[in-house]
MARMAR-680705 format. One record per residue: y, x, z of N, C-alpha, C in turn; residue number from 0. Coordinates in nm, 2 decimals. Each point is the difference from the previous one (the first is absolute). Layout:
N
+--------+--------+--------+--------+--------+--------+--------+--------+--------+-----+
:    n_v :    n_u :    n_w :   ca_v :   ca_u :   ca_w :    c_v :    c_u :    c_w : num :
+--------+--------+--------+--------+--------+--------+--------+--------+--------+-----+
:      Y :      X :      Z :      Y :      X :      Z :      Y :      X :      Z : NUM :
...
+--------+--------+--------+--------+--------+--------+--------+--------+--------+-----+
This chain:
135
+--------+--------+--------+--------+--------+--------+--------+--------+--------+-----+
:    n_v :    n_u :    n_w :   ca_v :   ca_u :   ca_w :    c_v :    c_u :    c_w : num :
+--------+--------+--------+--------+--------+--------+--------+--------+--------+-----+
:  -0.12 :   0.08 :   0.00 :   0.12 :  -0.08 :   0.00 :   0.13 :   0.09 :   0.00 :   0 :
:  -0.03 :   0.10 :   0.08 :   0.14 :   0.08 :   0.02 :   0.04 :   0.12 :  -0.15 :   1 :
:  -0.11 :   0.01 :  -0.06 :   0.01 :   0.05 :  -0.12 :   0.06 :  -0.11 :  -0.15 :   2 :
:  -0.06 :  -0.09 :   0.02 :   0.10 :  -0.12 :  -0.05 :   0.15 :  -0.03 :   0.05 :   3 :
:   0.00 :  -0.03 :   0.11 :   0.16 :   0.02 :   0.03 :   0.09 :   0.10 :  -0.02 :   4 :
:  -0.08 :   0.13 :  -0.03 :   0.07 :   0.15 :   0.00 :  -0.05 :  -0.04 :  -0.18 :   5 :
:  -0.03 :  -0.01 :  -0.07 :   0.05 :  -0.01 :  -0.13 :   0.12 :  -0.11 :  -0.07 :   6 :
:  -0.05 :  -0.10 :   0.10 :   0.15 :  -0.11 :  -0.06 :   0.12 :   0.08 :   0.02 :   7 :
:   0.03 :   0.07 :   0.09 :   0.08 :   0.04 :   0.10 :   0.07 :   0.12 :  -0.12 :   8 :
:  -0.11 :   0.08 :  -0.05 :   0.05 :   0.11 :  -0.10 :   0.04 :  -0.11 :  -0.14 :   9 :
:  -0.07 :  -0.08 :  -0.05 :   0.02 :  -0.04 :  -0.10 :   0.16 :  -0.07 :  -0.01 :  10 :
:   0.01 :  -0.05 :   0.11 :   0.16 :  -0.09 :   0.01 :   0.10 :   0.10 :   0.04 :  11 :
:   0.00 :   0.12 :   0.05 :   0.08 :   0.11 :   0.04 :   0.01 :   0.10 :  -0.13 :  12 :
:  -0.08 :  -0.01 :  -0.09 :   0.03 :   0.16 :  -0.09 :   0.02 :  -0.11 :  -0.14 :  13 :
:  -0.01 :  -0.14 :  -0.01 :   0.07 :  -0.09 :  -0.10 :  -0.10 :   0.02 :  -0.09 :  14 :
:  -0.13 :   0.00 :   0.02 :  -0.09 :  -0.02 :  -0.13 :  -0.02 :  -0.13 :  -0.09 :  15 :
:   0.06 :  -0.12 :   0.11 :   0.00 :  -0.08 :  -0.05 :   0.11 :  -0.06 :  -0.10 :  16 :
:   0.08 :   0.10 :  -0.04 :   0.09 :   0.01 :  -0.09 :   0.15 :  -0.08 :   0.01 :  17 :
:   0.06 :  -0.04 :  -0.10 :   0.06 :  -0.09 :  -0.05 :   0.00 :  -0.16 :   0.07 :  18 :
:  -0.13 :  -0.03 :   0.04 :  -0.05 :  -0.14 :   0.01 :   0.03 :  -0.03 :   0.12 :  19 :
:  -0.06 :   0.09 :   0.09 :   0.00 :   0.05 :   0.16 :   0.18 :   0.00 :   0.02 :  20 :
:   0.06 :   0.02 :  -0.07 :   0.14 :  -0.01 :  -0.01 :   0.09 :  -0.12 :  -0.04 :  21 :
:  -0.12 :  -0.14 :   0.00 :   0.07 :  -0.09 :  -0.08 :   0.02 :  -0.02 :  -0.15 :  22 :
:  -0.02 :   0.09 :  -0.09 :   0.04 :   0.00 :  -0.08 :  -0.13 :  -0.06 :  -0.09 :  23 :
:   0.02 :  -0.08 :  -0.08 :  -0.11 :  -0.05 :  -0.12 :   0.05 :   0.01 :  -0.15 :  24 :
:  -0.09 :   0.01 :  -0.07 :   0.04 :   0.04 :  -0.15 :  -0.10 :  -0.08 :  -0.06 :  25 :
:   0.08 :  -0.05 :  -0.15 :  -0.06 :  -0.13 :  -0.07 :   0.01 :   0.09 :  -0.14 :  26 :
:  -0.09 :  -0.02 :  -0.11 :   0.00 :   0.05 :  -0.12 :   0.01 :  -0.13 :  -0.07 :  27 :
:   0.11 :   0.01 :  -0.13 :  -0.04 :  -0.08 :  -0.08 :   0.04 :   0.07 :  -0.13 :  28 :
:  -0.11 :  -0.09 :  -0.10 :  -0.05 :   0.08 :  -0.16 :   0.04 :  -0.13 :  -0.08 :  29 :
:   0.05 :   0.09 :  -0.10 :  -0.03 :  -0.14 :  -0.14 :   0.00 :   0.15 :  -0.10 :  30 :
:  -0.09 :  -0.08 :  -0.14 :  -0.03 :   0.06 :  -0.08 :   0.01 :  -0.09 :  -0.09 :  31 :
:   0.10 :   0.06 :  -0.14 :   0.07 :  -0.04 :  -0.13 :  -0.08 :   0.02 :  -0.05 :  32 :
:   0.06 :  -0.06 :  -0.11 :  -0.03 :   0.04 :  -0.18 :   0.15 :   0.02 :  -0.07 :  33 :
:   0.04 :   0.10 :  -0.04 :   0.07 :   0.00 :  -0.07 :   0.01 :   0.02 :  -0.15 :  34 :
:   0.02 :  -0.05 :  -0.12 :  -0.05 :   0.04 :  -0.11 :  -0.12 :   0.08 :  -0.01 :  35 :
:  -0.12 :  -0.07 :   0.06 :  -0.11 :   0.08 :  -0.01 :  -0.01 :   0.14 :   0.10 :  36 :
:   0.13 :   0.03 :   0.09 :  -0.05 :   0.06 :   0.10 :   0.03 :   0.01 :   0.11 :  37 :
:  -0.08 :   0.05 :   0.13 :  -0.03 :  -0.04 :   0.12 :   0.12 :   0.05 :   0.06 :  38 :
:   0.05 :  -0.10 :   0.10 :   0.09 :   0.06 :   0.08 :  -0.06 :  -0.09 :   0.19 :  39 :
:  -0.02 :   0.15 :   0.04 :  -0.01 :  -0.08 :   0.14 :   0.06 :   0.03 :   0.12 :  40 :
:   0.07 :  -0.10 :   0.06 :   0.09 :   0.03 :   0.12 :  -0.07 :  -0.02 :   0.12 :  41 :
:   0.04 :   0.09 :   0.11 :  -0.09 :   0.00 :   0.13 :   0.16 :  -0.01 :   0.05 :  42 :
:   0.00 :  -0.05 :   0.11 :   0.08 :  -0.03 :   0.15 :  -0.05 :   0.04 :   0.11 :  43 :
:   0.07 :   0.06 :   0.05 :  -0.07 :   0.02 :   0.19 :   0.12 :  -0.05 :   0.06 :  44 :
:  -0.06 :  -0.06 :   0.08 :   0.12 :  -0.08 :   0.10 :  -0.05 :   0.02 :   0.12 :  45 :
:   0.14 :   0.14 :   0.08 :  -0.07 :  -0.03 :   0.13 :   0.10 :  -0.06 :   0.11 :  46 :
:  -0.02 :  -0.03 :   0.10 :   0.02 :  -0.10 :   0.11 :   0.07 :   0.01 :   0.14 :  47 :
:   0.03 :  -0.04 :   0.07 :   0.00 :   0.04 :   0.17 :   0.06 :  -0.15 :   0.05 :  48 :
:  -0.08 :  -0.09 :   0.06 :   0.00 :  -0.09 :   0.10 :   0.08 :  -0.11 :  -0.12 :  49 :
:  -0.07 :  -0.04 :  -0.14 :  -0.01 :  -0.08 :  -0.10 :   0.13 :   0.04 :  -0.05 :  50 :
:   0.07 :   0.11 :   0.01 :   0.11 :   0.02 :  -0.11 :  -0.05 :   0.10 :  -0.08 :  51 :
:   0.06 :   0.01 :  -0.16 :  -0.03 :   0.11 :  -0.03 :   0.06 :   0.14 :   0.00 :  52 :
:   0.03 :   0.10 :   0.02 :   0.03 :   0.11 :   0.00 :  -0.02 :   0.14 :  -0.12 :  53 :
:  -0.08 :   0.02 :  -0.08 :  -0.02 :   0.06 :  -0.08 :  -0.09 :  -0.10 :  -0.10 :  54 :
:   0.05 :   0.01 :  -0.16 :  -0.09 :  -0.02 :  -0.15 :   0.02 :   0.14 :  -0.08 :  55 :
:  -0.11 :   0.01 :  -0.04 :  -0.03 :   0.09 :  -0.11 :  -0.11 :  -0.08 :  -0.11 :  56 :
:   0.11 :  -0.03 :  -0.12 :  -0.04 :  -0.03 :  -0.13 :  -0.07 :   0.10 :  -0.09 :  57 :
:  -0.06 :   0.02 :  -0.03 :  -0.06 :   0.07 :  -0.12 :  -0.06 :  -0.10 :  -0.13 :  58 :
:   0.07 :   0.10 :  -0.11 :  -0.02 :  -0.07 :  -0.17 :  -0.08 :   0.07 :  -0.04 :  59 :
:  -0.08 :   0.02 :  -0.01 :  -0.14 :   0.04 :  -0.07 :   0.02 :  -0.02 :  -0.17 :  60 :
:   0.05 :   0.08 :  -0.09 :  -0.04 :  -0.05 :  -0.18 :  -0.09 :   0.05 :  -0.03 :  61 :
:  -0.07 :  -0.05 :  -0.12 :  -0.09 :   0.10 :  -0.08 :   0.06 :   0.08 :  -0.07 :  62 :
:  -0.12 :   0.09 :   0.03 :   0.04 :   0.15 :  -0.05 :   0.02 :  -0.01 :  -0.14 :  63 :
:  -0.07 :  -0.13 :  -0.11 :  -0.01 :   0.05 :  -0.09 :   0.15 :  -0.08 :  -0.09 :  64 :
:   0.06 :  -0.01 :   0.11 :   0.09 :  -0.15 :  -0.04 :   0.14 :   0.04 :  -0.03 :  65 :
:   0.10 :   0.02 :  -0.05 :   0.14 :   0.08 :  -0.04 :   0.13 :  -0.03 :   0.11 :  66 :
:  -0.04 :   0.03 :   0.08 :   0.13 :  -0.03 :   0.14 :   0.09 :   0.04 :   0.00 :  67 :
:   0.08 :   0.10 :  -0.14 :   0.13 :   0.08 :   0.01 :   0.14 :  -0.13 :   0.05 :  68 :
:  -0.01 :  -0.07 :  -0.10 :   0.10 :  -0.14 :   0.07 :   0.03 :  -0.05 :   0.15 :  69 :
:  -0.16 :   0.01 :   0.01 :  -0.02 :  -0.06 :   0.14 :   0.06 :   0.16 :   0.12 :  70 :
:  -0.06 :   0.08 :  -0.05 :   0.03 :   0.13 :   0.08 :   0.16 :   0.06 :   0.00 :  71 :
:   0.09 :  -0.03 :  -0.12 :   0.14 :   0.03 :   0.02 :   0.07 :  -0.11 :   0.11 :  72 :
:  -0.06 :  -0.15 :  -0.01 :   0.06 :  -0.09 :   0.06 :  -0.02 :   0.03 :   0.17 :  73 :
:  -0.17 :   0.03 :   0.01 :  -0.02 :   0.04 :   0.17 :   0.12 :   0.14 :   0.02 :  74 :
:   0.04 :   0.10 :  -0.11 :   0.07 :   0.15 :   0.04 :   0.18 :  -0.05 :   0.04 :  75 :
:   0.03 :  -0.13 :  -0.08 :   0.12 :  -0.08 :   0.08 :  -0.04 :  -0.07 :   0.07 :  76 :
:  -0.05 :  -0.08 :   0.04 :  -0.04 :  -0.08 :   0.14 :   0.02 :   0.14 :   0.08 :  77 :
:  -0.08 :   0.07 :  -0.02 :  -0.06 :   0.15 :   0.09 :   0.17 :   0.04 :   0.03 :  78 :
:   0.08 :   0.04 :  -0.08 :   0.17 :   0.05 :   0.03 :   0.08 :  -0.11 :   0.11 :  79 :
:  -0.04 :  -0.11 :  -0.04 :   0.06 :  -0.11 :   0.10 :  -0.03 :  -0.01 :   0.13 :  80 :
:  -0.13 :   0.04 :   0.03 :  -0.07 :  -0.03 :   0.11 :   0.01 :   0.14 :   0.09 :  81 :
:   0.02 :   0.09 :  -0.05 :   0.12 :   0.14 :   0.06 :   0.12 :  -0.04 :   0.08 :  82 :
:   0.02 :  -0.10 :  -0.02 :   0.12 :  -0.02 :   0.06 :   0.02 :  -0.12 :   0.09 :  83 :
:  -0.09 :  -0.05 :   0.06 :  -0.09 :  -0.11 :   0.07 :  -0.11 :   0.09 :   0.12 :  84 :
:   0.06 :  -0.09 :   0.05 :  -0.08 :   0.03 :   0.16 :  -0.14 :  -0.06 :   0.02 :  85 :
:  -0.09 :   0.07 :   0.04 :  -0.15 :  -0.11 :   0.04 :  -0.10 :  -0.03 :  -0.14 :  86 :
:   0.06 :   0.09 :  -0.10 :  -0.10 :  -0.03 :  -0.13 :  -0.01 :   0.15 :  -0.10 :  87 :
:  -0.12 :   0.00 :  -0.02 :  -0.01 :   0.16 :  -0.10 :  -0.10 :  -0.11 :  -0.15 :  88 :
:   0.05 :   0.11 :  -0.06 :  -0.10 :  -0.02 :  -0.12 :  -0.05 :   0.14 :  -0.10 :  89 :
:  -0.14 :   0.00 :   0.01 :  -0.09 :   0.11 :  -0.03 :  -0.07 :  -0.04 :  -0.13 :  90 :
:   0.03 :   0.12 :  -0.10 :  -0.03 :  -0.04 :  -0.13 :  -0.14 :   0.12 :  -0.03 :  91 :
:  -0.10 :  -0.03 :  -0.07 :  -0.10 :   0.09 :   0.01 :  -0.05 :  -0.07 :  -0.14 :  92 :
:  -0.01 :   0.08 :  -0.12 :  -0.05 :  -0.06 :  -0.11 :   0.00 :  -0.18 :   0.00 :  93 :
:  -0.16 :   0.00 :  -0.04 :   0.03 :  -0.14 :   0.01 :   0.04 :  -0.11 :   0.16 :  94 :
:   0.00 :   0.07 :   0.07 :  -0.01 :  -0.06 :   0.13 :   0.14 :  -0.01 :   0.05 :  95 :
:   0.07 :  -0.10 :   0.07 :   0.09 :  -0.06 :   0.06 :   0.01 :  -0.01 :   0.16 :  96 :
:   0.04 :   0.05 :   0.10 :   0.00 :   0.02 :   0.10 :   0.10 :  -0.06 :   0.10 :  97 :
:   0.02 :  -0.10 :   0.04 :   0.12 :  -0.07 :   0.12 :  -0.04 :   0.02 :   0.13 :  98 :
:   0.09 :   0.05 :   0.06 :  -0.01 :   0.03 :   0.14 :   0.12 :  -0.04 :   0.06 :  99 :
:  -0.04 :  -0.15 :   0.07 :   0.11 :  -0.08 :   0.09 :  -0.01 :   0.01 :   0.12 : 100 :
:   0.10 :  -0.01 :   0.10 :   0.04 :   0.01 :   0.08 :   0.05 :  -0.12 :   0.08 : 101 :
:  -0.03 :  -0.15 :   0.02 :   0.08 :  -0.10 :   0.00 :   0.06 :   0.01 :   0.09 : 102 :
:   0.02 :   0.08 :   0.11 :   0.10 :  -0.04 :   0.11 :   0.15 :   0.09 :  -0.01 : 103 :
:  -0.03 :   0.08 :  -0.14 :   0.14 :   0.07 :  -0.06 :   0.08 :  -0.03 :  -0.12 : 104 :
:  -0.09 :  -0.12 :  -0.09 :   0.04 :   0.00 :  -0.11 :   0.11 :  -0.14 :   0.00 : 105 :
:   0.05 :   0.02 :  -0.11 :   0.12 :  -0.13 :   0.04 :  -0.03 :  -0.07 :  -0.08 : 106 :
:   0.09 :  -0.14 :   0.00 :  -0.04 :  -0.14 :  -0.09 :  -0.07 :   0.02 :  -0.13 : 107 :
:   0.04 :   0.05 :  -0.08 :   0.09 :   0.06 :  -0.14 :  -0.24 :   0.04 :  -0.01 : 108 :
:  -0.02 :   0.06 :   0.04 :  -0.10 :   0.08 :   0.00 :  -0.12 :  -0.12 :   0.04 : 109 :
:   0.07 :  -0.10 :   0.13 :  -0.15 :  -0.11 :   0.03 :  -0.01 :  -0.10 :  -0.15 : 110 :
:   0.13 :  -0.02 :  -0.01 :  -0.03 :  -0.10 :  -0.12 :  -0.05 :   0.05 :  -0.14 : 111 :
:   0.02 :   0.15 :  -0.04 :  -0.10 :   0.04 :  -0.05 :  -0.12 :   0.02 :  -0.05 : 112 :
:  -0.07 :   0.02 :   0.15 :  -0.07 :  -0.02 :  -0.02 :  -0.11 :  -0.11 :   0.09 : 113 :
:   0.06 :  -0.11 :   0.02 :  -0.04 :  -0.12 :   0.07 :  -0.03 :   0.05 :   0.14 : 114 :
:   0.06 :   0.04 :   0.08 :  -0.05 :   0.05 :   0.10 :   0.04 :  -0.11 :   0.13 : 115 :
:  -0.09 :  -0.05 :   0.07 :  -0.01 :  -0.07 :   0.12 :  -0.01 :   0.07 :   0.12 : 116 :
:   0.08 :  -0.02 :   0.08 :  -0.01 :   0.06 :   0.14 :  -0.16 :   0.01 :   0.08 : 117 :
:  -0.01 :  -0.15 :   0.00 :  -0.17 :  -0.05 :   0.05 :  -0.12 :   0.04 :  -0.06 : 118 :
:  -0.10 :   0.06 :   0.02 :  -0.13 :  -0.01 :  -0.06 :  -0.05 :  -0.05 :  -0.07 : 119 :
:  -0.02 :  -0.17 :   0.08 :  -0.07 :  -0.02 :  -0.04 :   0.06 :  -0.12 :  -0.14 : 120 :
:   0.14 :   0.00 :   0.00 :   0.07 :  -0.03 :  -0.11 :  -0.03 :   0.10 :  -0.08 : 121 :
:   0.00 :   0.12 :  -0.02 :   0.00 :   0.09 :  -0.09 :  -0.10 :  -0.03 :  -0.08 : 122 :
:  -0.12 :  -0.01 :   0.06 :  -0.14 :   0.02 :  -0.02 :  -0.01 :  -0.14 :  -0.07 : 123 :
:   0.03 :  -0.13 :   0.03 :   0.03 :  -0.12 :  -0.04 :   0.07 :   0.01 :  -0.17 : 124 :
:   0.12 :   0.07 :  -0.03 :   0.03 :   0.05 :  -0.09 :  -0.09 :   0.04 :  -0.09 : 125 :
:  -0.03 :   0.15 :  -0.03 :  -0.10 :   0.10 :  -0.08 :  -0.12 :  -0.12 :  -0.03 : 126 :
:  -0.02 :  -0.10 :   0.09 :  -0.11 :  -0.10 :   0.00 :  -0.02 :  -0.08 :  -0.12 : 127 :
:   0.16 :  -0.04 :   0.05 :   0.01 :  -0.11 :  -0.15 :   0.06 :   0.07 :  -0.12 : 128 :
:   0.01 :   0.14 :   0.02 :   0.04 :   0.04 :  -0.15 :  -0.12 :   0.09 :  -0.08 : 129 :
:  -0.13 :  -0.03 :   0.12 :  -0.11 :   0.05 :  -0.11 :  -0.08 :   0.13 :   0.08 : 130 :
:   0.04 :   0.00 :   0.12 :  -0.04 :   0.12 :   0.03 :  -0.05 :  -0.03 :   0.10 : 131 :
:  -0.16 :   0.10 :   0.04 :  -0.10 :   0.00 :   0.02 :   0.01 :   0.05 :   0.17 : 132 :
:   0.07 :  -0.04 :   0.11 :   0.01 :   0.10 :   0.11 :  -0.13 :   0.01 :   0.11 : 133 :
:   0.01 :   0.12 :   0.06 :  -0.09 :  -0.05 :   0.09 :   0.03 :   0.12 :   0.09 : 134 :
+--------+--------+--------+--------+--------+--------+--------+--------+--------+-----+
């Protein structure tokens, strides 16, 4: 018994229990396109603390075999704008698209952008009805 108590005791003191142990929960949500014949698929991670949200990170996924220069000059000005904006980065990697939110720094201008809800489980209600797969 006392070797059981002496392991909860380590596991809740050196934070193995991560993130979670801290309150915090994280929701994924996916949808996957078609665009003229090619795949585009967006992942969301939406993470949490006591049902608000606090950090989204978007990723756009294109095919590789698919012609994104249009699409890639438009993310390299979004990308200059968002320099100058608090609580939001954007990471360009070939075909891949990278958003890294911050919701409790970013301002209006940026929630309505990109439909951002304060609440969870509104957010998650969102992504829902526009096709996307959370879980």
């Amino acid at each position: 018994m006392k070797k059981i108590i002496l392991l909860i005791n380590v596991i809740l003191l050196t934070g193995c229990l991560g993130r979670t142990a801290q309150g915090y929960i994280t929701k994924t949500c996916k949808i996957e396109e078609n665009i003229n014949g090619n795949k585009v698929e967006t992942i969301i991670t939406l993470t949490s603390k006591e049902g608000y949200i606090e950090n989204i990170t978007k990723q756009e996924i294109y095919d590789e075999l698919m012609d994104i220069e249009a699409i890639t000059n438009s993310k390299k000005s979004e990308q200059n704008i968002y320099k100058t904006k608090s609580g939001i980065d954007l990471y360009i990697e070939k075909n891949t698209f990278l958003y890294t939110i911050n919701v409790k720094e970013i301002d209006d201008t940026i929630k309505e952008r990109f439909n951002i809800k304060d609440e969870l489980h509104r957010q998650l209600d969102y992504y829902e009805s526009t096709g996307y797969t959370c879980k």
